[in-house]
C-alpha positions as CSV (number, residue, x, y, z in Angstrom):
1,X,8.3,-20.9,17.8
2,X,9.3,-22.0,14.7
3,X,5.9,-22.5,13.2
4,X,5.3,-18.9,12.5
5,X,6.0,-17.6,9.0
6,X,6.4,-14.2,10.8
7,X,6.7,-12.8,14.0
8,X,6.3,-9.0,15.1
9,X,6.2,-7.3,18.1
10,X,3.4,-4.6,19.2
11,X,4.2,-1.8,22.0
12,X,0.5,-1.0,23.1
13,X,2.1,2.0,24.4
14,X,2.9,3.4,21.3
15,X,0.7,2.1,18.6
16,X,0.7,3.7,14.9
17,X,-1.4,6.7,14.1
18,X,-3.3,5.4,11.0
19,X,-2.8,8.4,8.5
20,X,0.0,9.2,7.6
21,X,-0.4,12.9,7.8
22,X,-0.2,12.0,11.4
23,X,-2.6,14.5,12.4
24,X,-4.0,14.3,15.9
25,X,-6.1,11.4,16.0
26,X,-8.3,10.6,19.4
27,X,-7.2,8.5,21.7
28,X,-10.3,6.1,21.9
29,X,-13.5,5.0,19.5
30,X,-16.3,7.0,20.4
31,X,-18.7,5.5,22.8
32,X,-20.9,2.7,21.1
33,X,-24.5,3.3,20.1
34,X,-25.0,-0.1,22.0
35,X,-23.1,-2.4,23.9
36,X,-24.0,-6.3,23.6
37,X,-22.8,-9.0,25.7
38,X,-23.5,-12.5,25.0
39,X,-26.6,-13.5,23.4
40,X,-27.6,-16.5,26.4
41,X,-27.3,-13.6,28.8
42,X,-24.2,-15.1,30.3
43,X,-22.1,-11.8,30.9
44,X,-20.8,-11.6,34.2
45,X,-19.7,-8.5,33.6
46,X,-15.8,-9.2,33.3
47,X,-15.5,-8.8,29.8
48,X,-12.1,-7.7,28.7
49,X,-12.6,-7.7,25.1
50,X,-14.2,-5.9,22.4
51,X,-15.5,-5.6,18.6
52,X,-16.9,-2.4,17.4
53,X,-18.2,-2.4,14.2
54,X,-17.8,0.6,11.6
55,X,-19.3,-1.2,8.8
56,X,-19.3,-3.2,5.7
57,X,-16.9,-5.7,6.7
58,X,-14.7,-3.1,8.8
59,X,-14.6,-3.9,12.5
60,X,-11.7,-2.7,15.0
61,X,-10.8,-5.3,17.7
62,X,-9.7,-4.2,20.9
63,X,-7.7,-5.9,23.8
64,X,-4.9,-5.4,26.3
65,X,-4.4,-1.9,24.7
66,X,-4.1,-3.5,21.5
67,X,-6.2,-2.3,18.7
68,X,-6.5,-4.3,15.5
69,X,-8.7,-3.2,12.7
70,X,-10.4,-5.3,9.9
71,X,-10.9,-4.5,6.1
72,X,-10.7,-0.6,6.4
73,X,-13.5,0.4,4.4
74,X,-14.5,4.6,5.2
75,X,-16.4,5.5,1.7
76,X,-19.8,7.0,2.1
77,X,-23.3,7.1,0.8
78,X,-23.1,7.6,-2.7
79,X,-19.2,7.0,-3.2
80,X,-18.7,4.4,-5.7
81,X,-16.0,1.5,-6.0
82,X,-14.4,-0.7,-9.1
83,X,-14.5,-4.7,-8.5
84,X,-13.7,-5.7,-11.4
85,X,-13.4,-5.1,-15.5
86,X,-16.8,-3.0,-15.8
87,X,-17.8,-3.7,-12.3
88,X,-18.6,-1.3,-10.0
89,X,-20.5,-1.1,-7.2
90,X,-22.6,2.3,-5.5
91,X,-22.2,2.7,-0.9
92,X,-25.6,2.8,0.0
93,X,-24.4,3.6,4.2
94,X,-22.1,5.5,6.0
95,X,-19.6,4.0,8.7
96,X,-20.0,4.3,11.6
97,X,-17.1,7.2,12.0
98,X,-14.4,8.6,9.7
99,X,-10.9,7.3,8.8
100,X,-9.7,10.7,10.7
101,X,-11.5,9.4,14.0
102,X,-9.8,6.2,14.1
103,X,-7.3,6.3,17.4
104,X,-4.5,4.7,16.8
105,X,-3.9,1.3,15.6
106,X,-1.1,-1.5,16.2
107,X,-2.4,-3.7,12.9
108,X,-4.4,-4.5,10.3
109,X,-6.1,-7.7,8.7
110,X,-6.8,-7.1,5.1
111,X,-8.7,-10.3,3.6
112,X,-8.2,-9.3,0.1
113,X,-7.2,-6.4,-2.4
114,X,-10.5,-5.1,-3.6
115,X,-11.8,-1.6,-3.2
116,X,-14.7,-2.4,-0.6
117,X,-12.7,-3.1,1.9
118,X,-9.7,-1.1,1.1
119,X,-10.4,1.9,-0.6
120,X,-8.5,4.2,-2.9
121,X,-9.1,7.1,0.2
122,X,-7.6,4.5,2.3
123,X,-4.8,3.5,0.8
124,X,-3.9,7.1,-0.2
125,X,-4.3,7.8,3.4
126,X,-2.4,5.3,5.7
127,X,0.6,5.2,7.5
128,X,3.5,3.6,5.0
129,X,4.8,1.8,7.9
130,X,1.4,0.5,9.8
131,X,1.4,-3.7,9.8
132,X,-1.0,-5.3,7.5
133,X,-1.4,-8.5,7.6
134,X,-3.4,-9.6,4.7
135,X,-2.2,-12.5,1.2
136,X,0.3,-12.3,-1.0
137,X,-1.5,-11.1,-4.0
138,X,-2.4,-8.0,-1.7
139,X,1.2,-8.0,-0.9
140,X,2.3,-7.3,-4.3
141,X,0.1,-4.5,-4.9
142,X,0.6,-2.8,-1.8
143,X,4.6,-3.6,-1.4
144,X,5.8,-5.4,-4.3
145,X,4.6,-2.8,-7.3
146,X,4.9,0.6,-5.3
147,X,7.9,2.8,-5.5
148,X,9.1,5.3,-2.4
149,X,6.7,6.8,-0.1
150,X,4.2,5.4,-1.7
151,X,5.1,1.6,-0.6
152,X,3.5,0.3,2.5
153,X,6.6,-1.1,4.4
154,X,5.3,-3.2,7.1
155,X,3.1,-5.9,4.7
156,X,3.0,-9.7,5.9
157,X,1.4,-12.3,3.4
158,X,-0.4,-15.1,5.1
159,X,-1.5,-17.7,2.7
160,X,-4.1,-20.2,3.7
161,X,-3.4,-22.0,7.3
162,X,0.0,-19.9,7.6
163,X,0.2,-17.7,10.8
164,X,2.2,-15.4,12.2
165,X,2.2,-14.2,16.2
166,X,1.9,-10.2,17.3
167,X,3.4,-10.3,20.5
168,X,3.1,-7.7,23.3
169,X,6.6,-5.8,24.4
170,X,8.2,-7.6,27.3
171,X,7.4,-4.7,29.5
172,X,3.8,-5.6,29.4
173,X,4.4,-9.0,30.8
174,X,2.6,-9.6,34.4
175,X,4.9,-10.6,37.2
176,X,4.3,-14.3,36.4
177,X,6.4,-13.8,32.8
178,X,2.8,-14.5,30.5
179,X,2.5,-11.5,28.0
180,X,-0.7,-10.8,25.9
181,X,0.1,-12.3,22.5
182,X,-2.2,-13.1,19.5
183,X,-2.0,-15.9,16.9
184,X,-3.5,-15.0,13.1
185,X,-3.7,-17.7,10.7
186,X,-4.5,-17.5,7.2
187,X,-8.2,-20.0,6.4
188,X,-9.5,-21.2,3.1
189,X,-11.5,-18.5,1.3
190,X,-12.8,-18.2,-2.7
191,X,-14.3,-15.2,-4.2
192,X,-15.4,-17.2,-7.0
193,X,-17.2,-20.3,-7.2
194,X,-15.3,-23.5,-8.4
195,X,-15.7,-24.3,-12.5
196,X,-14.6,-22.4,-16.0
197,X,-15.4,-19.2,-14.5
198,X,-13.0,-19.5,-11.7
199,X,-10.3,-20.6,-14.5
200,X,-11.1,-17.5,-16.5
201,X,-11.3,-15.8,-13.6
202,X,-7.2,-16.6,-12.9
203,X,-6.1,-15.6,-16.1
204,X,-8.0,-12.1,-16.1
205,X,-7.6,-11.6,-12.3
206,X,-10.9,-9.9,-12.3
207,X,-11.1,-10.6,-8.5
208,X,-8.5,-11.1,-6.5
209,X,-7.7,-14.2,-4.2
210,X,-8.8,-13.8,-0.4
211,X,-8.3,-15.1,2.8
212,X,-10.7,-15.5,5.9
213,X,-8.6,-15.6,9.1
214,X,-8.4,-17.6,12.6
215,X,-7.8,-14.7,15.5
216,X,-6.2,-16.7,18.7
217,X,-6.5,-14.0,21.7
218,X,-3.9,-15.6,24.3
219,X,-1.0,-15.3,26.0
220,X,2.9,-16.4,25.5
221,X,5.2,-17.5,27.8
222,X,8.5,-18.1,26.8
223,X,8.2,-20.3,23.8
224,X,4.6,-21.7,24.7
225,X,1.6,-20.1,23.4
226,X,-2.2,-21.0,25.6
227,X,-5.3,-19.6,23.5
228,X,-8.0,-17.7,25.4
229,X,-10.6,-17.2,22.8
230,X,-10.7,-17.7,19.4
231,X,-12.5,-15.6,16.4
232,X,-13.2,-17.0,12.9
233,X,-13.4,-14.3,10.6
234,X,-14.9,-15.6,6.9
235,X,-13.5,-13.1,4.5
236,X,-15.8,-12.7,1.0
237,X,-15.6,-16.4,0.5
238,X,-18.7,-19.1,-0.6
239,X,-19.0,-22.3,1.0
240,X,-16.4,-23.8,-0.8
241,X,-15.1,-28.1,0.1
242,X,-11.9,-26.2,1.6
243,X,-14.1,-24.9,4.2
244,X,-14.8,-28.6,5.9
245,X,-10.7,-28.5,7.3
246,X,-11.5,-25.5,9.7
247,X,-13.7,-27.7,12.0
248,X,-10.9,-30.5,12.0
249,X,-8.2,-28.0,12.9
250,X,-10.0,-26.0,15.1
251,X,-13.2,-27.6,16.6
252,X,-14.0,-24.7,19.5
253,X,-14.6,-21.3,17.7
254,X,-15.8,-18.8,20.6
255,X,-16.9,-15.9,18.0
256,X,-17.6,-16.2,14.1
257,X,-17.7,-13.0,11.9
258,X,-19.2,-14.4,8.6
259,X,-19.5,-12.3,5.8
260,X,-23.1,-12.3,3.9
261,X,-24.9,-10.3,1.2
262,X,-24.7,-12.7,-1.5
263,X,-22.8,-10.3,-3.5
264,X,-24.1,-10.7,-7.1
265,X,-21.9,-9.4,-9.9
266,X,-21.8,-7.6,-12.2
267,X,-24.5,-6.0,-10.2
268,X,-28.2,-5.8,-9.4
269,X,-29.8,-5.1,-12.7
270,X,-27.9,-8.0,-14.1
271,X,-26.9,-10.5,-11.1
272,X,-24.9,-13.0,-13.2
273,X,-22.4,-14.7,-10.4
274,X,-22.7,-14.7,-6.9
275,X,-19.1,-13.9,-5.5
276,X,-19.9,-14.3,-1.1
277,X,-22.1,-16.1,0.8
278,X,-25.8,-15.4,1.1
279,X,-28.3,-16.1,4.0
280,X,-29.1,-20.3,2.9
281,X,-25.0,-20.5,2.9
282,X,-24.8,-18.5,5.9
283,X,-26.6,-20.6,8.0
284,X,-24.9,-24.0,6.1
285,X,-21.4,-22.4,7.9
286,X,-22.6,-21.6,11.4
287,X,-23.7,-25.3,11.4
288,X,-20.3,-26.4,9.9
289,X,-18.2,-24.3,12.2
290,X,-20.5,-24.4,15.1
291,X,-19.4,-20.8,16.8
292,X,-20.4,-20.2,20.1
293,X,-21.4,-16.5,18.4
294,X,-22.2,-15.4,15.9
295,X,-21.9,-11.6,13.9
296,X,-23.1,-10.9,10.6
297,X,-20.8,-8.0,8.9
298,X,-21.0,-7.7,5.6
299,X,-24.5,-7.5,4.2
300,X,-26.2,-3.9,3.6
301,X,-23.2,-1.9,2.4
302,X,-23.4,-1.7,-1.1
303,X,-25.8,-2.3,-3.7
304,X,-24.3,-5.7,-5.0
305,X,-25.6,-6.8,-1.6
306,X,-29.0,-8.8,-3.0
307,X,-29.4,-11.4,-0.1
308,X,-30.9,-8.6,2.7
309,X,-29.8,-9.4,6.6
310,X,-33.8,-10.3,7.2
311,X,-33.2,-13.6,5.0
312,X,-30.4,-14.7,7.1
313,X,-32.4,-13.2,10.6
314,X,-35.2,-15.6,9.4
315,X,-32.8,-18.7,8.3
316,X,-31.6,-18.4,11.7
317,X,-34.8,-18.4,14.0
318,X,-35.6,-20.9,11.7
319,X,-32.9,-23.4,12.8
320,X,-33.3,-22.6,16.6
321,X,-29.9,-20.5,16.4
322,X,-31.3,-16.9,17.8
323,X,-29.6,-17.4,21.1
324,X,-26.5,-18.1,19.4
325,X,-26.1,-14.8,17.0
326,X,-25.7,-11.0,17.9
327,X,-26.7,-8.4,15.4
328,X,-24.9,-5.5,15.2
329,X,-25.5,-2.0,13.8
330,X,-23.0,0.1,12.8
331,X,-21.4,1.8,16.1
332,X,-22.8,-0.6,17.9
333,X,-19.9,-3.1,19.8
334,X,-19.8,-6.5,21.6
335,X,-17.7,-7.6,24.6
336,X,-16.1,-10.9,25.6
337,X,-13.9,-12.3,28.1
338,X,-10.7,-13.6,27.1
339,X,-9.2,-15.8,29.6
340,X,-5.9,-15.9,30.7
């Protein structure tokens, strides 16, 4: 097991209330506007998995009475967030439900330290000692530079193709000695495109350095690790050369999330430098990748957003791919199995 950077065990049965005013927080997500299954049809209806989205690129994983959530984002319509030295982008949507309506939550996977996806509610709200897994830049702002209660005391940086393993407490493992277990590993990501502006862009540390992130749902048993399904999440990155060593590494990926929107900066009325993938990149990564599924997050949010989902919906009937892609609204969830 000496491949993991970290290594951190999860008690389902007593996961971490996610504010820390630790106010009484439900004990499930509300019920989902819609339930999808598997584009093809294919469900046989023993689906033991789930990803509900709340929006933007926030999305809460659930699994053997694990709950992980992604990129906690809760500002509203209207709410306004700072990306950069005179940056700053306007909410256009609401999630899907509040940060108070959260149940409670074993982890978090941050992809980067930048105000859309964790937000200054957020990070004034949290529990100080809930895991986040997220890079080391993040790490320094959220450990590193903080002082008593307000330091987050459970942070693990993941650089690019590190991992670290959440295990399951022994007294969740079957009769058979295999306990739930999953595998997160750091992927390539850049918010910035490759040139002088990414070089100016490391000196001012105008936007920060981010991660996309390899989710292995499986299950350990003793020190041997056996994947059930795996879930490439893209993180605000651009099709970068980096990219090309995820299919090498990892050439069956049951379930992409792939952030879109072609997020222009500094903003609409001026859109200088696009900073995440839009719809014609899009489509260049499911054929890269080659998911099994895929789910757009990521593309209506905010009003930096200027490559609309429609372009990508198009792109993708266009390649033949509509069998292959789920679209989901906010509150809206999709199930999968994850075999044992």
């Amino acid at each position: 097991m000496s491949e993991f950077k970290y290594q951190l065990t999860l008690d389902p049965s007593n996961p971490k209330p996610p504010t820390r005013d630790h106010a009484s927080h439900p004990d499930s997500l509300p019920e989902a506007k819609k339930t999808n299954v598997h584009p093809k049809g294919s469900s046989t209806g023993d689906e033991n998995a789930s990803i509900y989205f709340v929006g933007t690129a926030t999305t809460i994983l659930e699994w053997q009475g694990l709950r992980i959530m992604t990129d906690p984002n809760f500002l509203h319509a209207g709410d306004h967030v700072h990306l950069g030295p005179g940056v700053t982008g306007t909410r256009l949507t609401n999630p899907a439900i509040d940060l108070h309506e959260i149940p409670p939550i074993d982890a978090i996977l941050l992809s980067h330290y930048h105000a859309d996806h964790f937000d200054e509610q957020v990070e004034a709200s949290l529990s100080r000692d809930l895991p986040i897994i997220t890079t080391p830049h993040a790490k320094e702002h959220l450990h590193d530079s903080k002082e008593g209660g307000e330091k987050f005391t459970a942070v693990y940086d993941i650089d690019h193709f590190e991992n670290m393993l959440l295990s399951v407490a022994p007294s969740n493992s079957s009769s058979d000695g295999k306990s739930p277990a999953i595998k997160v590993t750091g992927m390539p990501g850049k918010h910035v495109p490759p040139g002088p502006l990414a070089v100016i862009n490391d000196f001012l540390g105008a936007v920060p350095p981010t991660n996309g992130w390899m989710i292995e749902l499986g299950y350990k048993a003793g020190s041997d690790f056996k994947t059930g399904y795996r879930i490439y999440i893209s993180g605000d990155t651009l099709l970068i050369d980096e990219l090309k060593e995820i299919p090498k590494r990892y050439p069956d990926v049951d379930l992409m999330l792939i952030h879109l929107g072609g997020t222009t900066i500094p903003g609409p009325k001026m859109p200088l430098l696009m900073v995440t993938m839009d719809a014609a990149q899009g489509i260049q990564l499911m054929s890269l990748i080659n998911p099994d599924v895929t789910i757009p997050v990521h593309y209506d949010d905010y009003d930096v957003f200027l490559s609309p989902l429609e372009d990508f919906k198009k792109a993708v009937t266009d390649a033949g791919w509509d069998e292959r892609v789920v679209y989901l609204d906010r509150k809206d969830n999709y199930k999968f199995l994850v075999k044992d």
